[in-house]
C-alpha positions as a printed Julia matrix, in Angstrom:
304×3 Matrix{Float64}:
   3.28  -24.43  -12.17
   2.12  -22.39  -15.41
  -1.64  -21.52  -15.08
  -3.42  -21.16  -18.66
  -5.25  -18.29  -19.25
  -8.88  -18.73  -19.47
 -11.92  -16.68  -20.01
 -14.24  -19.37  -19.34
 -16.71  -18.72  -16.77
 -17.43  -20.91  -14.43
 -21.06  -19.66  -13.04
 -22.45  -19.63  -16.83
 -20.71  -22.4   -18.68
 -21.66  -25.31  -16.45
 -18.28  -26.1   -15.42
 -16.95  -29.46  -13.53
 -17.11  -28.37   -9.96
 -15.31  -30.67   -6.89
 -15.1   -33.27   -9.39
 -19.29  -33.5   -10.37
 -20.79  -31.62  -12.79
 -22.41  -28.87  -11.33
 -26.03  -29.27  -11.06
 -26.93  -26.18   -8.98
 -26.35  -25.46   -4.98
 -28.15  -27.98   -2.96
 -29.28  -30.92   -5.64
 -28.51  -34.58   -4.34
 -25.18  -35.19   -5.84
 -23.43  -31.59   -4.53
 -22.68  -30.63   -1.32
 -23.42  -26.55   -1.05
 -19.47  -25.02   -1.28
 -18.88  -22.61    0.75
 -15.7   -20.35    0.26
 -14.84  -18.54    3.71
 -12.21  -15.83    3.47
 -11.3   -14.32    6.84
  -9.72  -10.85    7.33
  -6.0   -10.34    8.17
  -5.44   -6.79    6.35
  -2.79   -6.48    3.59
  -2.05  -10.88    4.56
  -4.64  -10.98    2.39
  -2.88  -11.73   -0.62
  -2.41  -14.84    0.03
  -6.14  -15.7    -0.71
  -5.34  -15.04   -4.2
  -2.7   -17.35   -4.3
  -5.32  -20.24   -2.89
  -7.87  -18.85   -5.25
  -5.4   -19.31   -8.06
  -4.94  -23.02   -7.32
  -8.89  -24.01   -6.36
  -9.98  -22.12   -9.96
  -7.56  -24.18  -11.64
  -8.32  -27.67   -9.84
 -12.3   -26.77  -11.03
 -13.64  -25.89   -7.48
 -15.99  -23.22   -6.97
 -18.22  -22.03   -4.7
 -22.02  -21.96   -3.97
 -21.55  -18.63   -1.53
 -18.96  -17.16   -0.05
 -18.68  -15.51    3.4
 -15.83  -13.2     3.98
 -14.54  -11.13    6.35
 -12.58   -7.39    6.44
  -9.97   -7.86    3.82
 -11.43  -11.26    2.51
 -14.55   -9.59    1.54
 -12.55   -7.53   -0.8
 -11.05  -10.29   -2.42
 -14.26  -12.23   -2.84
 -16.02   -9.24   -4.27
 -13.8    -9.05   -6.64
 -13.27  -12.8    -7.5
 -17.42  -13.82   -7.66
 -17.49  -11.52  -10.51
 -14.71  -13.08  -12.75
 -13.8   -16.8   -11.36
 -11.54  -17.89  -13.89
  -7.85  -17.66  -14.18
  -7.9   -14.44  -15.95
  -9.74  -12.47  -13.28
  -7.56  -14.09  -10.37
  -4.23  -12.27  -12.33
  -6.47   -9.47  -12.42
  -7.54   -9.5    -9.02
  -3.57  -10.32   -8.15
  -2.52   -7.28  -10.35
  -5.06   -5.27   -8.06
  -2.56   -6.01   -4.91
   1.06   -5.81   -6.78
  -0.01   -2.27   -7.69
  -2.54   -1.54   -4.63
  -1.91    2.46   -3.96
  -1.0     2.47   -0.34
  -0.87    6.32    0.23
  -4.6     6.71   -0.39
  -5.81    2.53    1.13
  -3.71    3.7     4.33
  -2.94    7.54    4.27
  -0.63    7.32    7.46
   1.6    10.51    7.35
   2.57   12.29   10.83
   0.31   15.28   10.1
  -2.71   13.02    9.63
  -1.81   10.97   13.34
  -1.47   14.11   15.08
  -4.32   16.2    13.83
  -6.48   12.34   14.66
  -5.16   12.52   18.18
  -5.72   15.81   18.92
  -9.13   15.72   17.95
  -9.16   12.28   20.16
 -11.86   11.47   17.48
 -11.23    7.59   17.96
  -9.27    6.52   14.59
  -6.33    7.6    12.99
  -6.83    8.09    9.18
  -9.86    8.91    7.22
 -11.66    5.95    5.38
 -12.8     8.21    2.03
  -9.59    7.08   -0.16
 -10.3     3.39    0.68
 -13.76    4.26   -0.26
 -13.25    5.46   -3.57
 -10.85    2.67   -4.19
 -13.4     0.26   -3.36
 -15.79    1.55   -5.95
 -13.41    1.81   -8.93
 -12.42   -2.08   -8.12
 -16.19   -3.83   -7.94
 -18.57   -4.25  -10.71
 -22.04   -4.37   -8.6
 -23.63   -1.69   -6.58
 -25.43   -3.93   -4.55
 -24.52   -6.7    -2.66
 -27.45   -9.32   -3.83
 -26.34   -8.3    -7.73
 -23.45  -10.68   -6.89
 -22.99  -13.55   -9.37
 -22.96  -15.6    -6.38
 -24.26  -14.99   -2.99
 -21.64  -12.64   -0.97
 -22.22  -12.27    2.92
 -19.69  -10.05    4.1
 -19.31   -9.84    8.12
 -19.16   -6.77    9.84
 -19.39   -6.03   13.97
 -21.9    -4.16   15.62
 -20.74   -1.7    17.58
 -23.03   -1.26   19.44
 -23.72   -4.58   20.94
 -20.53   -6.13   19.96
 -21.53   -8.93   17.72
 -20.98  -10.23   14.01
 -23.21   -8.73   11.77
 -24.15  -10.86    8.51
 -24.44   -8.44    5.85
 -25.89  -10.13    2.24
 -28.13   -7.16    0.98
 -27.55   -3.3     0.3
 -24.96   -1.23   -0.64
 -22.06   -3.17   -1.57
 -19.47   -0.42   -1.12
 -20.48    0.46    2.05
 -20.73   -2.74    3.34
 -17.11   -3.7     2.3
 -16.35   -0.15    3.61
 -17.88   -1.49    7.02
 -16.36   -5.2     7.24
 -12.5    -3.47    6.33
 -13.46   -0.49    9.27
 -10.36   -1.45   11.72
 -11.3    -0.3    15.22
  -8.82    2.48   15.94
  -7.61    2.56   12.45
 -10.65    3.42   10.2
 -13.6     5.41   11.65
 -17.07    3.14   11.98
 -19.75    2.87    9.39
 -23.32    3.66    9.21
 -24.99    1.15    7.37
 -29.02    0.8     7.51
 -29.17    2.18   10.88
 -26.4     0.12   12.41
 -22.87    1.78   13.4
 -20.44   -1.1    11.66
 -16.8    -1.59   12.6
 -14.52   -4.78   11.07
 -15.75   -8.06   11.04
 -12.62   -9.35   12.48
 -13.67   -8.3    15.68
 -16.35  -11.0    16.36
 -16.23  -13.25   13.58
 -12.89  -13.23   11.89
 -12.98  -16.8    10.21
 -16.95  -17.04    9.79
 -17.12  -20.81    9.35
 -20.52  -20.96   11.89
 -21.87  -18.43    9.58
 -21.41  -20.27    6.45
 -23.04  -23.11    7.86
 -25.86  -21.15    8.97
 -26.54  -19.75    5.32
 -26.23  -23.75    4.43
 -22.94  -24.29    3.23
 -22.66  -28.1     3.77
 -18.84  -28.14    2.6
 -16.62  -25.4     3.82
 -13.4   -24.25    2.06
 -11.43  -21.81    4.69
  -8.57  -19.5     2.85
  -6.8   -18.13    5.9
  -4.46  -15.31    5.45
  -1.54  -16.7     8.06
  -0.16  -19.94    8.42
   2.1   -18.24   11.28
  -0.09  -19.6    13.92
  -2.26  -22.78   15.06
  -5.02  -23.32   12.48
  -8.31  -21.35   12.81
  -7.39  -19.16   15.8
  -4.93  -16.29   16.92
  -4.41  -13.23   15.04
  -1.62  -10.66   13.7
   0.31   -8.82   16.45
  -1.13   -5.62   15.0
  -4.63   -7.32   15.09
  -4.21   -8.35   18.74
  -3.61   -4.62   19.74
  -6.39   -3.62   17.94
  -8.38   -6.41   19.71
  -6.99   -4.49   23.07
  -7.96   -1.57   21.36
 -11.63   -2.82   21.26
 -11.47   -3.61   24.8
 -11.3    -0.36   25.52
 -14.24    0.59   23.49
 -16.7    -2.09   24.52
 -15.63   -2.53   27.9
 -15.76   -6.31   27.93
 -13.07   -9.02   26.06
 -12.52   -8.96   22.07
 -12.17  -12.16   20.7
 -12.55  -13.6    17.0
 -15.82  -14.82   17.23
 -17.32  -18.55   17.78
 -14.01  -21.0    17.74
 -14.03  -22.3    14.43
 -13.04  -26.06   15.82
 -16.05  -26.75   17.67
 -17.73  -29.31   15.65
 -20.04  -28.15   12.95
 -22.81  -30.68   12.16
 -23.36  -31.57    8.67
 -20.72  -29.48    7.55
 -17.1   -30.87    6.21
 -14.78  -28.18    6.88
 -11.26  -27.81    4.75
  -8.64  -25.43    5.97
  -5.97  -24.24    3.16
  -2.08  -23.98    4.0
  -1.31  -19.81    4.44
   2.59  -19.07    4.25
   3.77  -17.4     7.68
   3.28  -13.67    7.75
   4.63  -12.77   10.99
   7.0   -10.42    9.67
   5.16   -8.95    6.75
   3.91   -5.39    7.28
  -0.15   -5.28    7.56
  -0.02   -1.79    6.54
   2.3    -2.24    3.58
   1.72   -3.96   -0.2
   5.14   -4.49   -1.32
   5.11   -8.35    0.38
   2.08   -8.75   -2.04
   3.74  -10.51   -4.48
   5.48  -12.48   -2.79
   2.57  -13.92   -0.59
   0.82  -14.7    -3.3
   3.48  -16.71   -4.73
   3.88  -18.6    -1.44
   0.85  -19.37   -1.15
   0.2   -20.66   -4.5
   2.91  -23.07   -4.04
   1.68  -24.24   -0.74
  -1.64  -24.6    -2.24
  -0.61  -26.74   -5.07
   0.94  -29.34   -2.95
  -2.56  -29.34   -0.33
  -4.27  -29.9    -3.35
  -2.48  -33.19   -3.84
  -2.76  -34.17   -0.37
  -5.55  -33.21    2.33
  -7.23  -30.86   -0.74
  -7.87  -33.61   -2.96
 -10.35  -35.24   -1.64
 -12.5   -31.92   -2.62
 -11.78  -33.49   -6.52
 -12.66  -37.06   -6.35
């Protein structure tokens, strides 16, 4: 399908939203939308691709709660909802500079392990990338309300972050145990969100989301649970450093009360590289295309 270009922005030109016009989060007729973008690293793409279709079939959301890599893409996407900022935000992955997001070269592994300093590649080039890519310093400047989910360290346990520095807290959600070093933010030492609370549905419903739109980044394995190979090592990783189990965080298919939850379609990424771009592209496309056809089916009951 050909999307048409539009500059039209949904948050300011009282747009048809779910198939109502939008009369504000919360008012009789409107269930609060909730967008909930879980982590997955560089599977992420394929949230643009299901961003691409929902823009286009007039959904938006009321908040969105992300996670690790989905709280990149959802910083980016509250600021510029329209079909022109999703090819923007999808340019932003095609040409994503992997030598300074993941700066893995043999001198940089060994000088990490001999200084057994817990990671393996310094977070400041992800850092500065991160900065040159958002438009707000702080997270509550959002155009919509962004709650991007981080772990405690500490105390092991999702951390709902929806004020203060926005770089630092996206710094702090995408901080891979083993990977990435942790992340001071307001007194709390942060590591990636995907650690606790990877799809963040109970969240959303605690910040009121009433309808729940879930963009998963792989369709590889049973909906809502499981993880990337990679990510399950770094899960055993984080057994190691807390001592105890690592697990996603509450099971996303325990009933939610009040709440209407929609899972997208995700294309399998199984085989895709989480530490490489170049399956960017075609992710996105995939998913776009899988997208499309939910929409007619399961997905369009979110437009009557």
């Amino acid at each position: 399908m050909h999307y048409k270009q539009s500059t039209d922005d949904p948050f300011t030109a009282g747009a048809v939203r779910a198939g109502a016009e939008h009369r504000g989060p919360g008012s009789p007729s409107e269930p609060v939308t909730a967008f909930v973008l879980p982590g997955g690293s560089t599977m992420g793409a394929v949230q643009v691709g299901m961003l691409r279709v929902l823009v286009a079939s007039g959904i938006f959301p009321d908040l969105v709660v992300a996670t690790s890599v989905g709280a990149m893409n959802a910083a980016v996407f509250i600021e510029d909802p329209t079909l022109d900022g999703i090819e923007h935000l999808a340019r932003l992955w095609t040409e994503a500079p992997r030598a300074q997001i993941f700066p893995f070269t043999p001198i940089a592994v060994a000088q990490a392990l001999v200084r057994r300093q817990g990671h393996l590649i310094d977070n400041e080039g992800l850092r500065r990338w991160i900065a040159e890519k958002i438009s707000f310093e702080r997270l509550e400047d959002a155009r919509r309300p962004l709650h991007v989910i981080a772990t405690d360290a500490e105390r092991h346990e999702p951390v709902v972050l929806s004020h203060g520095d926005a770089v630092t807290a996206l710094l702090a959600s995408t901080a891979l145990p083993g990977v990435f070093p942790p992340v001071w933010f307001e007194g709390r030492r942060l590591v990636d969100g995907g650690a606790t609370a990877n799809v963040p549905v109970h969240q959303a419903h605690a910040l009121g989301a009433e309808r729940i739109i879930v963009l998963p980044t792989d369709g590889g394995h049973a909906p809502m649970s499981g993880s990337h190979p990679i990510e399950r090592q770094l899960h055993r990783w984080l057994d190691r450093v807390f001592g105890k189990p690592a697990v996603d965080g509450p099971v996303a298919d325990e009933p939610i009360e009040a709440a209407v939850v929609y899972e997208m379609p995700a294309p399998p990424t199984r085989e895709a590289n989480p530490f490489s771009f170049r399956h960017a592209g075609r992710l996105i496309d995939e998913a776009t295309a899988l997208s499309e056809k939910w929409m007619t089916d399961e997905g369009a009951a979110l437009v009557r």
